[in-house]
ROPA-659240 format. One record per residue (C-alpha): residue number from 0; residue in three letters; x negated, y, z. Coordinates in steps of 0.02 Angstrom, whole numbers, plus 32768, in hexadecimal, padded with zeros to 4 digits. Example, Ala and Ser with C-alpha at 12.3 -4.5 7.8 and 13.67 -1.06 7.14 Angstrom:
REM residues 2
> pos/code/east/north/up
> 0/ALA/7D99/7F1F/8186 $
> 1/SER/7D54/7FCB/8165 $
//
This chain:
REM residues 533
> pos/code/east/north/up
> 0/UNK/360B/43F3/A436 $
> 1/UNK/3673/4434/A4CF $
> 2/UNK/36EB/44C6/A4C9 $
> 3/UNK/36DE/4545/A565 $
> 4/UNK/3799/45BB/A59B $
> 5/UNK/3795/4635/A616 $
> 6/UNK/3845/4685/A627 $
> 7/UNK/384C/471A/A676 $
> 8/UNK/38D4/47A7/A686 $
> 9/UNK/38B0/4804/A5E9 $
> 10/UNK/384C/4798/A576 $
> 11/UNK/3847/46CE/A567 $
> 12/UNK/3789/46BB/A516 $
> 13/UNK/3751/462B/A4E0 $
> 14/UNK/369C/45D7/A497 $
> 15/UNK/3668/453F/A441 $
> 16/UNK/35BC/4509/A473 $
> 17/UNK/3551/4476/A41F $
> 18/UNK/34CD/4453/A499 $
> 19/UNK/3499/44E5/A4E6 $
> 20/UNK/34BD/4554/A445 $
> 21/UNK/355E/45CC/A432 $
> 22/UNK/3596/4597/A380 $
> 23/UNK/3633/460F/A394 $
> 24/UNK/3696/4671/A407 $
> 25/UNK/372E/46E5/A40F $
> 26/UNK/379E/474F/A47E $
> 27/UNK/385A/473A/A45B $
> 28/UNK/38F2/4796/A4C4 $
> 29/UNK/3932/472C/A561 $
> 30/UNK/39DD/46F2/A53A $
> 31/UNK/3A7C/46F3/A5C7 $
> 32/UNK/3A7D/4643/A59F $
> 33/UNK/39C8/460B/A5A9 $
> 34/UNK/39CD/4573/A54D $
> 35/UNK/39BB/45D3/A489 $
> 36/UNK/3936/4643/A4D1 $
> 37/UNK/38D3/45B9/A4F1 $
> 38/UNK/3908/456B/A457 $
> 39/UNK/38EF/460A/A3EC $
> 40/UNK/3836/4625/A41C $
> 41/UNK/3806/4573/A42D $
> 42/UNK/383E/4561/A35E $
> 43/UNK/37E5/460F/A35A $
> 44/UNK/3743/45CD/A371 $
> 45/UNK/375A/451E/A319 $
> 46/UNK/3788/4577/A27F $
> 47/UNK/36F2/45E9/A291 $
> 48/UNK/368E/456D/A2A9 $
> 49/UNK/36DD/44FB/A212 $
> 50/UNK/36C7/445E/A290 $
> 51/UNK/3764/43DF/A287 $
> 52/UNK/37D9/43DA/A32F $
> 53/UNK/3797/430C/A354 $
> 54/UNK/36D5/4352/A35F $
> 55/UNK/36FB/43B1/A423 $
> 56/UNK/36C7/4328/A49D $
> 57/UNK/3700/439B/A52C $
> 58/UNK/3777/4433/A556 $
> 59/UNK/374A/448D/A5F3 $
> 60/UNK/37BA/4519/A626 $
> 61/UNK/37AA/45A0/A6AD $
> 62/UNK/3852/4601/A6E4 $
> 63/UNK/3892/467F/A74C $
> 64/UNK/3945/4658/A74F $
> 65/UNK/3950/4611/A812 $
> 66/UNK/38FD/46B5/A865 $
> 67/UNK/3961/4731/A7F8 $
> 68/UNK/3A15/46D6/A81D $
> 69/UNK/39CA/46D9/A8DE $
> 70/UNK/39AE/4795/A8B8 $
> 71/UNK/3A3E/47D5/A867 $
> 72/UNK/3AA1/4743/A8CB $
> 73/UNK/3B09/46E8/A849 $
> 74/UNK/3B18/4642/A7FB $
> 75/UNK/3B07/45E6/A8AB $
> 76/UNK/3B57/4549/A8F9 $
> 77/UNK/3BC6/4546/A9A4 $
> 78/UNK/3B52/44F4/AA2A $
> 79/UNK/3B6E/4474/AAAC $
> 80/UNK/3AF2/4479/AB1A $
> 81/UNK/3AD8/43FC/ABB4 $
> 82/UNK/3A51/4424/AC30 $
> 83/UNK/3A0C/43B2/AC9B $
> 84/UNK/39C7/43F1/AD2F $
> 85/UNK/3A64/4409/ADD2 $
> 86/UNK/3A78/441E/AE53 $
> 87/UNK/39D9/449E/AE42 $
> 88/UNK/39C2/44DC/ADA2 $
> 89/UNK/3A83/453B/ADB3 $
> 90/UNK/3A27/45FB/ADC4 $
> 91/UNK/3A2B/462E/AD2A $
> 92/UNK/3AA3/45F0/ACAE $
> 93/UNK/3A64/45B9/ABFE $
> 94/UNK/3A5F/4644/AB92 $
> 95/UNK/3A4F/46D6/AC12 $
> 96/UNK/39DA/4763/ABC4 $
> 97/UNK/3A20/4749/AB07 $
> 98/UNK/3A57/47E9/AAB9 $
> 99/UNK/3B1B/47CC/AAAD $
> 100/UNK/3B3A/47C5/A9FC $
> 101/UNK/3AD2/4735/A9E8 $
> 102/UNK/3B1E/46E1/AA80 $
> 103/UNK/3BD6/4710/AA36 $
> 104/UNK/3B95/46BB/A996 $
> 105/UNK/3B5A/461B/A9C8 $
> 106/UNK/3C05/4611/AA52 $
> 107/UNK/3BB9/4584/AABF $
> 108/UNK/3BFC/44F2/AB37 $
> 109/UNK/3B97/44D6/ABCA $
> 110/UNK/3B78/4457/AC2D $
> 111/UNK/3B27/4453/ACD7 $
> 112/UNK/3AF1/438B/ACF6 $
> 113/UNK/3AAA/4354/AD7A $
> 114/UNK/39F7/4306/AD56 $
> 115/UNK/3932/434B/AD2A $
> 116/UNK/388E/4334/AD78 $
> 117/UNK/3828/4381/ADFC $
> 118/UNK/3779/43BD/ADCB $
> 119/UNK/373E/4325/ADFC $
> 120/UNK/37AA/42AE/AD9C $
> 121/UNK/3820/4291/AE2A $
> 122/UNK/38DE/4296/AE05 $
> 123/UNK/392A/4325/AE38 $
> 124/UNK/39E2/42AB/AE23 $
> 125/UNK/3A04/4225/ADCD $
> 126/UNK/3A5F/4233/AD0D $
> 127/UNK/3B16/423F/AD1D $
> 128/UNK/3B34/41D3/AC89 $
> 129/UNK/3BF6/41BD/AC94 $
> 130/UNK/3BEE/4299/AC96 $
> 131/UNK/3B71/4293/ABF0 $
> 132/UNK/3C03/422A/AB8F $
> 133/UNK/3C90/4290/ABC1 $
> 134/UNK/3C34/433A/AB8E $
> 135/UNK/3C0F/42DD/AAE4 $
> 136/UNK/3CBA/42B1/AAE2 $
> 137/UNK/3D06/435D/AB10 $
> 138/UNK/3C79/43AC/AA89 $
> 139/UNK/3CBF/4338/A9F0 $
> 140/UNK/3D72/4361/AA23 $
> 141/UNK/3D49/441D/AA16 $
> 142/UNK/3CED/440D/A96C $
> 143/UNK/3C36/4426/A9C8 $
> 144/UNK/3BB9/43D4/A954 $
> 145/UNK/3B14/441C/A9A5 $
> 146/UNK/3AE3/43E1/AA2B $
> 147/UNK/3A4E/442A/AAA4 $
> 148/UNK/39FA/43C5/AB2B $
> 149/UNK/399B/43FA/ABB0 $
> 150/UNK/3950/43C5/AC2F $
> 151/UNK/38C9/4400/ACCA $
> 152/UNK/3813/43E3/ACB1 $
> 153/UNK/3854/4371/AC13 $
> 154/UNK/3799/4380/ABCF $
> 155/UNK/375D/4315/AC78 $
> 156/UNK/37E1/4294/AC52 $
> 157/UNK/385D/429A/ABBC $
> 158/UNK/38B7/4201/ABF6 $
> 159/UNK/395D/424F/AC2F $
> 160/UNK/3976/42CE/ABA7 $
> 161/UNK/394D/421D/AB24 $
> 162/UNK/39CE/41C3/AB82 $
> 163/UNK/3A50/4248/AB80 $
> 164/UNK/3A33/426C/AABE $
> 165/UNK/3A55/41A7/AAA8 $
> 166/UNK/3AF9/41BA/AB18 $
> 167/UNK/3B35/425A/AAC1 $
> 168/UNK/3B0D/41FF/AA0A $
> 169/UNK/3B8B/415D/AA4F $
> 170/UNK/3C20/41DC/AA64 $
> 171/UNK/3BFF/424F/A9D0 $
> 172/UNK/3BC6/41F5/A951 $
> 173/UNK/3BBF/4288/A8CD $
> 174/UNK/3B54/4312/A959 $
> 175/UNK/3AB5/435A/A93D $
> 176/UNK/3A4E/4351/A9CF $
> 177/UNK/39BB/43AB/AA00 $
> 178/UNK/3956/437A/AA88 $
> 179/UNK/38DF/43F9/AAED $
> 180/UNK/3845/439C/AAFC $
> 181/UNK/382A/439C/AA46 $
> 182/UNK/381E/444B/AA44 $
> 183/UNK/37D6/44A4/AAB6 $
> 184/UNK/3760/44BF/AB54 $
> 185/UNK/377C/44A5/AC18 $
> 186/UNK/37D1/4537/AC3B $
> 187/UNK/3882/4503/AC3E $
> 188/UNK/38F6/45BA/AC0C $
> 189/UNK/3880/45C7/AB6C $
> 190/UNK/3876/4514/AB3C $
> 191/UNK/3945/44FF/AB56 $
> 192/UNK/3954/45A5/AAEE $
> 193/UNK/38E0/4550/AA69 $
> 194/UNK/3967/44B4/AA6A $
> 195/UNK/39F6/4527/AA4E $
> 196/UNK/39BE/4582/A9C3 $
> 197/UNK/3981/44E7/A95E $
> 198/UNK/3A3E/44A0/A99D $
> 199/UNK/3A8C/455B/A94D $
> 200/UNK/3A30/4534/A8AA $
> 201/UNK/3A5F/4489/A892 $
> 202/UNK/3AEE/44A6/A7F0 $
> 203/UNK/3A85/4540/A7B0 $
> 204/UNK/39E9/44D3/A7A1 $
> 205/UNK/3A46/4427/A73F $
> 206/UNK/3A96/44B0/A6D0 $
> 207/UNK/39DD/450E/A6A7 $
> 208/UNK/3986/446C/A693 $
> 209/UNK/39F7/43FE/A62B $
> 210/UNK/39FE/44B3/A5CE $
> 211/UNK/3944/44A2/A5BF $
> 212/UNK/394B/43F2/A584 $
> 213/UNK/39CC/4414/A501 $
> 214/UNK/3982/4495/A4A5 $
> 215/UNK/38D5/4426/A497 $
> 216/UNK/3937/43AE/A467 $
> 217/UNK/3998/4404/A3DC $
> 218/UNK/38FF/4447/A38A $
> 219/UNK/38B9/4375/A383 $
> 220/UNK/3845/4390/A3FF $
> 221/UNK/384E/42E2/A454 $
> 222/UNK/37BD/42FC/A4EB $
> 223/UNK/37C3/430D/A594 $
> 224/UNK/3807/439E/A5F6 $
> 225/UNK/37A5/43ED/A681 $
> 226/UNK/37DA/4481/A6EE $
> 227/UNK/3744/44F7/A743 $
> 228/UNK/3751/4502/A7F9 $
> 229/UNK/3710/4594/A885 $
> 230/UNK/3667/4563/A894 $
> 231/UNK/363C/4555/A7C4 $
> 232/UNK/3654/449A/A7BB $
> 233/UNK/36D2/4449/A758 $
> 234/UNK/376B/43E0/A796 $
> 235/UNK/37DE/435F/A730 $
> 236/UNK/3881/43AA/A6F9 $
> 237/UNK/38D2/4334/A75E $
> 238/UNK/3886/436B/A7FE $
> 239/UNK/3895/4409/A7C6 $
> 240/UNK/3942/43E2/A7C9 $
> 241/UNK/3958/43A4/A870 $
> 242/UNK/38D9/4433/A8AF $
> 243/UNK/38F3/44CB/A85B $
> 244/UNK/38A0/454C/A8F1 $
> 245/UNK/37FF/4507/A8CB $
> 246/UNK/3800/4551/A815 $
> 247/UNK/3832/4611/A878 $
> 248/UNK/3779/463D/A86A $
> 249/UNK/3742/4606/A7CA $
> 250/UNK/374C/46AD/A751 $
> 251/UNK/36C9/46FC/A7A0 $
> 252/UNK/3653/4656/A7CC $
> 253/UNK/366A/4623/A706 $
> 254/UNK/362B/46D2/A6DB $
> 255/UNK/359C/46C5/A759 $
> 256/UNK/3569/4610/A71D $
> 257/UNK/3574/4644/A656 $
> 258/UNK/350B/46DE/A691 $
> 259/UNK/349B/466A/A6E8 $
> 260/UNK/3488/45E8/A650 $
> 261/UNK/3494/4671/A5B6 $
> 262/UNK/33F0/46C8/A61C $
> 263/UNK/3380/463A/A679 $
> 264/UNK/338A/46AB/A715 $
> 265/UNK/33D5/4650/A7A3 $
> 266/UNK/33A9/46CA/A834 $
> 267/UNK/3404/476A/A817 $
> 268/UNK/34B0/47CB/A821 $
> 269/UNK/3521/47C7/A7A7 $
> 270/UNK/3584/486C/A762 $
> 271/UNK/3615/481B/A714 $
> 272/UNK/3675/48BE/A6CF $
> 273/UNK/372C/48A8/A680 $
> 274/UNK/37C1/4906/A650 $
> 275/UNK/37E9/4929/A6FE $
> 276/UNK/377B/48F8/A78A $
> 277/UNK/36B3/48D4/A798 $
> 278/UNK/368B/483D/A7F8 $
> 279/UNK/35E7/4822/A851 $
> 280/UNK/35A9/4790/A87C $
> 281/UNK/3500/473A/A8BA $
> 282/UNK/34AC/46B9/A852 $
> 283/UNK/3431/4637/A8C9 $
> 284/UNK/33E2/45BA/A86E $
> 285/UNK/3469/45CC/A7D0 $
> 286/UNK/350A/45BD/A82B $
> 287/UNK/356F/4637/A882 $
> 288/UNK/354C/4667/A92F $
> 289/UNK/35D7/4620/A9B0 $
> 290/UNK/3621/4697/AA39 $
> 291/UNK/3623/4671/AAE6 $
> 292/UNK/36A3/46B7/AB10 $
> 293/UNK/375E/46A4/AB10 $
> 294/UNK/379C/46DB/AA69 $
> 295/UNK/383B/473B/AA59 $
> 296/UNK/3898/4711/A9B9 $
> 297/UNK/3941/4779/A99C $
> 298/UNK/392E/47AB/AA41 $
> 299/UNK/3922/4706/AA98 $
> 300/UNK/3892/46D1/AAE7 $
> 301/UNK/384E/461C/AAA8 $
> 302/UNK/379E/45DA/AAE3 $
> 303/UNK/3777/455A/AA58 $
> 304/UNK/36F2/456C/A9B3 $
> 305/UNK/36FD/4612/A970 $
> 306/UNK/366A/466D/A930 $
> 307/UNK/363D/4710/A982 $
> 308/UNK/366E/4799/A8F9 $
> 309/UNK/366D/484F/A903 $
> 310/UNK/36FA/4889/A899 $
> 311/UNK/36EE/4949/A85A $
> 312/UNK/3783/49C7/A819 $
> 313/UNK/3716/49EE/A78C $
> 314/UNK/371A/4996/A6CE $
> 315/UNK/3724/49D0/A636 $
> 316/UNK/37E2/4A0B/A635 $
> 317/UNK/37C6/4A5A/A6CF $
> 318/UNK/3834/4B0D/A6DF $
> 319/UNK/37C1/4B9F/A6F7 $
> 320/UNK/382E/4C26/A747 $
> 321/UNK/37FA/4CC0/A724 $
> 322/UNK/3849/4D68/A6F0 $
> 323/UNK/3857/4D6A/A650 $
> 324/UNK/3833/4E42/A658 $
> 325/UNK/3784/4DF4/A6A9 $
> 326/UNK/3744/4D90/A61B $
> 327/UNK/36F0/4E1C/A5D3 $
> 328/UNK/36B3/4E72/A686 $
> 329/UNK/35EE/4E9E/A6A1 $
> 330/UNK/3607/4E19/A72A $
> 331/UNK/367D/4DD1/A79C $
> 332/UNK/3682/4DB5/A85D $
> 333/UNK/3693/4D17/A8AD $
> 334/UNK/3742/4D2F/A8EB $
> 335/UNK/3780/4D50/A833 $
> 336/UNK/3751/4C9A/A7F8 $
> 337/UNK/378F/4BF5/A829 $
> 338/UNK/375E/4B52/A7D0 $
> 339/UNK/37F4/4ABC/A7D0 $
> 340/UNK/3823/4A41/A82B $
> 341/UNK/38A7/4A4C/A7A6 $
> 342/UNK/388E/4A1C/A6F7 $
> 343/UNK/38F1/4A09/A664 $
> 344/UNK/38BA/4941/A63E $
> 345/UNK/38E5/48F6/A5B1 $
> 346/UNK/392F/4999/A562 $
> 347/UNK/388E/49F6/A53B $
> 348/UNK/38B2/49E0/A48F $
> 349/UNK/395B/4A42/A48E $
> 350/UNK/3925/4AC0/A532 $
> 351/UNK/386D/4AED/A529 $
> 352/UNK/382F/4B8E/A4E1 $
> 353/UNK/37BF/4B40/A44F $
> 354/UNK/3865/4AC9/A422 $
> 355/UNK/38E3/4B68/A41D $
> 356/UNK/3924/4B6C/A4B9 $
> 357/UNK/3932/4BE8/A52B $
> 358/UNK/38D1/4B91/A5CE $
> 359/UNK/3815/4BBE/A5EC $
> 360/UNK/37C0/4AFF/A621 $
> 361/UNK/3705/4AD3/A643 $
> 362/UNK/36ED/4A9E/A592 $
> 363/UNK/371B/4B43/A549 $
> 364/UNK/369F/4B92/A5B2 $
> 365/UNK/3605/4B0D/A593 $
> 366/UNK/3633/4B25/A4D6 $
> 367/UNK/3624/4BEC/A4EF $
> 368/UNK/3580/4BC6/A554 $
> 369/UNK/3557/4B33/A4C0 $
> 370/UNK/3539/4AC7/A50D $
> 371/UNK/359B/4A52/A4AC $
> 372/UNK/35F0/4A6D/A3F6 $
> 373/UNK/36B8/4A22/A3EC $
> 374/UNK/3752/4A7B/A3B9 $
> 375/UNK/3770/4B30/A370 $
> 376/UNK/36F9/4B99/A3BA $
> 377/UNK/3757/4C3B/A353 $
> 378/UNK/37D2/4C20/A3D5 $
> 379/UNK/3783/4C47/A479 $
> 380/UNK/3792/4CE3/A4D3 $
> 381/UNK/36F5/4D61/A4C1 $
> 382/UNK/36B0/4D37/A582 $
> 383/UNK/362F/4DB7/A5A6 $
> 384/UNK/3582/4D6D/A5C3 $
> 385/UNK/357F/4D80/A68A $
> 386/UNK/3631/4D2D/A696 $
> 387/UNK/3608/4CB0/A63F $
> 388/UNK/356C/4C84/A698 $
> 389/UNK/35AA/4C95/A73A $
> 390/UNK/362F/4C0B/A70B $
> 391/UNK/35AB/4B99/A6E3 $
> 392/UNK/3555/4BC8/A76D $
> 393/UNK/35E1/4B9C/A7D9 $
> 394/UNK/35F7/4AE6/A788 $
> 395/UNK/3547/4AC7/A79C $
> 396/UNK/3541/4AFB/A856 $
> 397/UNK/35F2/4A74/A870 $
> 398/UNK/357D/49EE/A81C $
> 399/UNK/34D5/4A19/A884 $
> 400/UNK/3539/4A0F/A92F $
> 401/UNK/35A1/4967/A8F3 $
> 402/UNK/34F6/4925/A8D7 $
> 403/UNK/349E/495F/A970 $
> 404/UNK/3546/4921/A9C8 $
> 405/UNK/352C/486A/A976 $
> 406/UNK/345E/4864/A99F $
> 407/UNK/341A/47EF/AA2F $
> 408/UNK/3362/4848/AA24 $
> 409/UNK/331B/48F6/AA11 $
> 410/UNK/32C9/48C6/A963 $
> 411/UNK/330A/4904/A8B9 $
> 412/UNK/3366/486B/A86A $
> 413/UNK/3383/4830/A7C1 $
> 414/UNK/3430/4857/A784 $
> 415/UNK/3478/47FF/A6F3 $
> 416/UNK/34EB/486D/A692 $
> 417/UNK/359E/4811/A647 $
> 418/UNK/3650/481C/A619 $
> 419/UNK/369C/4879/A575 $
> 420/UNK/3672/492A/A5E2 $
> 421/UNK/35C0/48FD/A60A $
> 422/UNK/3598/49A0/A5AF $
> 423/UNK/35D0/4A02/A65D $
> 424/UNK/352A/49BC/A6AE $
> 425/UNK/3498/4A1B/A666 $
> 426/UNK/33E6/49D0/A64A $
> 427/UNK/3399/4A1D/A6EB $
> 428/UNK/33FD/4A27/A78E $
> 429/UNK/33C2/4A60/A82A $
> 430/UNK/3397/49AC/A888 $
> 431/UNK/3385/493C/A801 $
> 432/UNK/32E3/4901/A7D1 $
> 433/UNK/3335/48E2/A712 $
> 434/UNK/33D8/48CD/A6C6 $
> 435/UNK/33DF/484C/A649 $
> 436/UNK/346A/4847/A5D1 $
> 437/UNK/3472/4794/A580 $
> 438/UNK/34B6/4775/A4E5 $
> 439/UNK/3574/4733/A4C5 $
> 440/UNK/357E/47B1/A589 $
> 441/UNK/361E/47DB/A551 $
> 442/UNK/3651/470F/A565 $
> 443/UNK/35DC/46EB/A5EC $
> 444/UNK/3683/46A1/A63E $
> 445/UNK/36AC/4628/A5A0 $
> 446/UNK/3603/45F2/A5B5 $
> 447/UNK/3601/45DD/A66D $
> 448/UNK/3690/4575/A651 $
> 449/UNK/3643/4508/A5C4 $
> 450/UNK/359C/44D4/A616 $
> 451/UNK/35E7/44C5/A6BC $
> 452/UNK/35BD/4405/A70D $
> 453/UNK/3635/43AB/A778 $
> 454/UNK/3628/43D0/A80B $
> 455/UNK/3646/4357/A8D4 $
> 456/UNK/3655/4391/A980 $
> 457/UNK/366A/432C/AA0F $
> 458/UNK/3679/4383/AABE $
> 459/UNK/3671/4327/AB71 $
> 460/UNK/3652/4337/AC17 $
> 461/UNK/35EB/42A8/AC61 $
> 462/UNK/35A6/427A/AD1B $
> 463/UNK/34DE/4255/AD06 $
> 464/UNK/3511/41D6/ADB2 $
> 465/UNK/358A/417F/AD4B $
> 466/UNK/3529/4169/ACAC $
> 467/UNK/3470/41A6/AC9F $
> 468/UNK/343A/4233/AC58 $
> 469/UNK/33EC/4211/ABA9 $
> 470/UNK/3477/4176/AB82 $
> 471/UNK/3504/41F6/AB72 $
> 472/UNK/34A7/426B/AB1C $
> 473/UNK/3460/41DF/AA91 $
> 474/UNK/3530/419E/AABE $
> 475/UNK/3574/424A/AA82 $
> 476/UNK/34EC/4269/A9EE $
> 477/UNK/353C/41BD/A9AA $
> 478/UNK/35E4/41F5/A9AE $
> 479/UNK/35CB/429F/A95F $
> 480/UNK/3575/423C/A8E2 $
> 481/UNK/35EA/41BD/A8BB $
> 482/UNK/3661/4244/A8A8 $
> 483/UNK/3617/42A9/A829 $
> 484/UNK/3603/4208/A7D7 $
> 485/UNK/36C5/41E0/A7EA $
> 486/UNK/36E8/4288/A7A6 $
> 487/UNK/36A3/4278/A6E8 $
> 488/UNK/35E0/428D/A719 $
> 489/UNK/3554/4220/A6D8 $
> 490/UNK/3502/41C5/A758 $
> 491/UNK/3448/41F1/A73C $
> 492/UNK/3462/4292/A739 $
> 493/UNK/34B3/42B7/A7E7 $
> 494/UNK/3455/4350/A864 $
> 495/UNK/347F/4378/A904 $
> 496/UNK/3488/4423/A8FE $
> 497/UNK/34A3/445B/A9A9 $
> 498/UNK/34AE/43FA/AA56 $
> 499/UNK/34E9/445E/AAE7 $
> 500/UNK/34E5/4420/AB9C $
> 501/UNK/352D/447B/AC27 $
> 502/UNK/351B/444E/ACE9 $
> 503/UNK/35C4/4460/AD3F $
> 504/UNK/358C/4490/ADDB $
> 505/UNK/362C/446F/AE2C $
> 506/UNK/3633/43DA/ADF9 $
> 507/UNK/35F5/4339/AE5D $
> 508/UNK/358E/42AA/AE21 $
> 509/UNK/3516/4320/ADB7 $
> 510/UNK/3598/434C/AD2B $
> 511/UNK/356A/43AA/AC99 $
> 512/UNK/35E6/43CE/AC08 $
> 513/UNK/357F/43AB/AB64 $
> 514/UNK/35A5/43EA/AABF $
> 515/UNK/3552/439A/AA22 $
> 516/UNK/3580/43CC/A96E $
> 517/UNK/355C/4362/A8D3 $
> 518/UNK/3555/439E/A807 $
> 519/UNK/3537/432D/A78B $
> 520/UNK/352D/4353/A6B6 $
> 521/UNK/35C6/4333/A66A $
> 522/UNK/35C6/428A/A5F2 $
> 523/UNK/357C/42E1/A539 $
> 524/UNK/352E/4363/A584 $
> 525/UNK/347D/4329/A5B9 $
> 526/UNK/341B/4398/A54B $
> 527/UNK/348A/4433/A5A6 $
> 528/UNK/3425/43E9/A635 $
> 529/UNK/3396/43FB/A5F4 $
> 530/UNK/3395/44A0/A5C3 $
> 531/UNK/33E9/44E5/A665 $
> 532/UNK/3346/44A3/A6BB $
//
């Protein structure tokens, strides 16, 4: 039996699965401190259930603590960052482009080394080792504890920023270092942005994991803790730890995976509609859909896993503003209505019409429209027939173009309908070739987070002179393997999922950059397997 957490903003939800069955499920408020959320609706569903604390063989969690403290900018570590890369990478200094606030927040040291490579793998200039210990040195002295490294076309050849990290961890014993080349792609702004983030989070993360593994182990759960990552596979706390960007994505991929798993479909798009936002996302072959491009997270742009999501001001606390002297009109024009992007969250319960309060939100209206049947429906406001229409109307256009927006093909799609305001999609939209609403939609994201496998990436670039062709691909396969087998995953069962292989033209000796990504079933969860195929 496994025990799937997604924590989001507004509600921590949480399902225990046996096999590939939901035996109970629940959505409890997120706490300021995390840890008794997760603790609350984890003994939730045990207690439902009536199974004992020692029966959970694993705890898989999925949280959104590390994008919202990028967000609202809070909670984050002073940065030292040493880049690797004078006398020519001195243009732009790290950090330029970040909205100030967050810059102000995370206060950093730089350091401009000498060192990096050329395209090619020549040195740009040797490593200035005697320079790396002094700016560990200066760092300690100044109460620095997280440390970025970067270094030019690290991806071709890690070996300087390795060195340095080894250097920095000889003079300041206690520092957190984060080295570039674990992170994120060739292009070298994005990937040292990556760095200094994960560096930012470093204190925040410790804190929300050993949180995490407190409150499991209050309740006598005694299993092992796994975190979900961007691209709906599951990382070890500890590297979760040490890591914490790559969980950023995982809300929405844990929805799109439990929407994926709860339905058998595993080519669609997924509507997965909160409190506050939908988010849109592309399922291809029952995992999320990676974007291509550089991602921009808080406003800084970042060009490692993230999945390509559409979010959308519209969920079911949505504010619909609208004269109130209107609600009762034989119609209304278009300039008279707006829809969001605010919303009142996790206060619907205290604000929204069919609650008592005084704001008119998306769910009032699909209540008035009945769609769906929650609150005090005595308490709405009359809303003529055409008014209320044509604010359904206008939801259901916002949905049509966020799907058309998300589409790679002229073809209607198959949409998969999920969240706790899945009632805001109707059962025909204009595009869609069905909507499917699963059941347990409303913790599609618990569920993502419970049958997720771990998950292996291993990312080089490689010159076909130097070593032929299909030996560093079978080379590569191996290690993505052998990590997914490191990381908790039974050996029989491990799939390369995806293998990417890029010629850089640029490049000489026939270099490609090749991308191959491993999942394996987690150890008790074989018959999960089974069923997801």
């Amino acid at each position: 039996m496994r025990i799937g957490v997604d924590v989001g903003g507004t509600n921590t939800d949480a399902v225990l699965m046996s096999g590939a069955e939901v035996v109970a499920w629940t959505k409890q408020p997120t706490t300021a401190d995390v840890g008794s959320g997760v603790a609350a609706a984890i003994r939730a569903v045990l207690v439902d259930a009536r199974v004992a604390p020692k029966a959970i063989a694993s705890v898989m969690i999925g949280t959104t603590h590390f994008t919202n403290a990028l967000v609202e900018r809070s909670r984050l570590d002073r940065v030292g960052i040493l880049r690797l890369a004078s006398p020519s990478g001195e243009a732009l200094p790290p950090m330029t482009g970040w909205p100030e606030a967050l810059a102000g927040q995370i206060n950093a040291k730089s350091y401009l080394l000498p060192g990096g490579f050329e395209f090619d793998g020549r040195e740009i200039a040797p490593l200035d080792e005697l320079a790396i210990r002094a700016a560990a040195r200066e760092l300690r002295e100044a109460g620095i504890d997280s440390i970025a490294i970067s270094s030019v076309f690290a991806p071709v050849n890690p070996s300087m920023e390795e060195r340095a990290a080894t250097l920095v961890a000889e003079e300041h014993p206690s520092a957190r270092v984060t080295v570039s080349h674990t992170l994120g792609r060739i292009g070298f702004i994005e990937r040292e942005n990556a760095a200094i983030l994960n560096a930012a989070l470093g204190s925040l993360a410790s804190h929300v994991v050993a949180s995490f593994e407190r409150a499991i182990e209050e309740i006598g759960v005694d299993a092992p803790l796994y975190l979900s990552q961007n691209d709906g596979t599951l990382i070890s706390a500890a590297r979760a730890a040490a890591y914490p960007v790559l969980t950023i994505g995982s809300g929405p991929t844990n929805s799109m995976r439990g929407a994926a798993f709860l339905t058998g479909v595993r080519d669609a798009i997924v509507l997965d509609v909160g409190g506050t936002t939908t988010d849109l996302g592309v399922l291809a072959s029952g995992f999320p859909r990676e974007s291509s491009v550089a991602v921009d997270i808080g406003g800084v742009r970042i060009n490692f896993r993230m999945p390509d999501i559409l979010a959308l001001g519209l969920g079911g606390g949505t504010r619909i503003h609208l004269d109130p002297a209107r609600y009762a009109a034989e119609g209304i024009a278009e300039d008279e209505l707006r829809i969001g992007p605010d919303s009142v969250g996790f206060r619907i319960t205290e604000q929204a019409r069919l609650f008592g309060g005084d704001t008119l939100t998306a769910s009032d209206v699909a209540v008035a429209a009945g769609r769906v049947r929650f609150g005090d429906p005595t308490k709405l406001p009359a809303l003529s027939e055409p008014v209320r229409d044509a604010v359904w109307a206008r939801m259901q256009a916002m949905l049509e173009e966020a799907v058309d927006r998300m589409k790679t093909s002229r073809g209607d799609v198959v949409l998969l309908a999920v969240g706790g305001g899945n009632f805001l999609v109707p059962d025909t939209l204009r595009g869609a070739a069905r909507v499917v609403r699963p059941p347990h939609a409303a913790v599609a994201n618990a569920v993502g987070a419970a049958i997720a496998q771990v998950g292996a990436q291993v990312e080089q670039v490689v010159s076909y002179e130097r070593e032929p062709r299909e030996e560093a691909l079978d080379r590569l396969r191996g290690e993505a393997r052998d990590q997914a087998i490191a990381a908790g995953g039974i050996a029989g069962s491990v799939e390369i999922v995806e293998m990417d292989e890029v010629y850089l033209s640029y490049l000489p000796g026939r270099a490609a950059q090749i991308r191959v990504r491993a999942v394996a079933d987690l150890a008790g969860t074989a018959a999960l397997a089974a069923h997801a195929h």
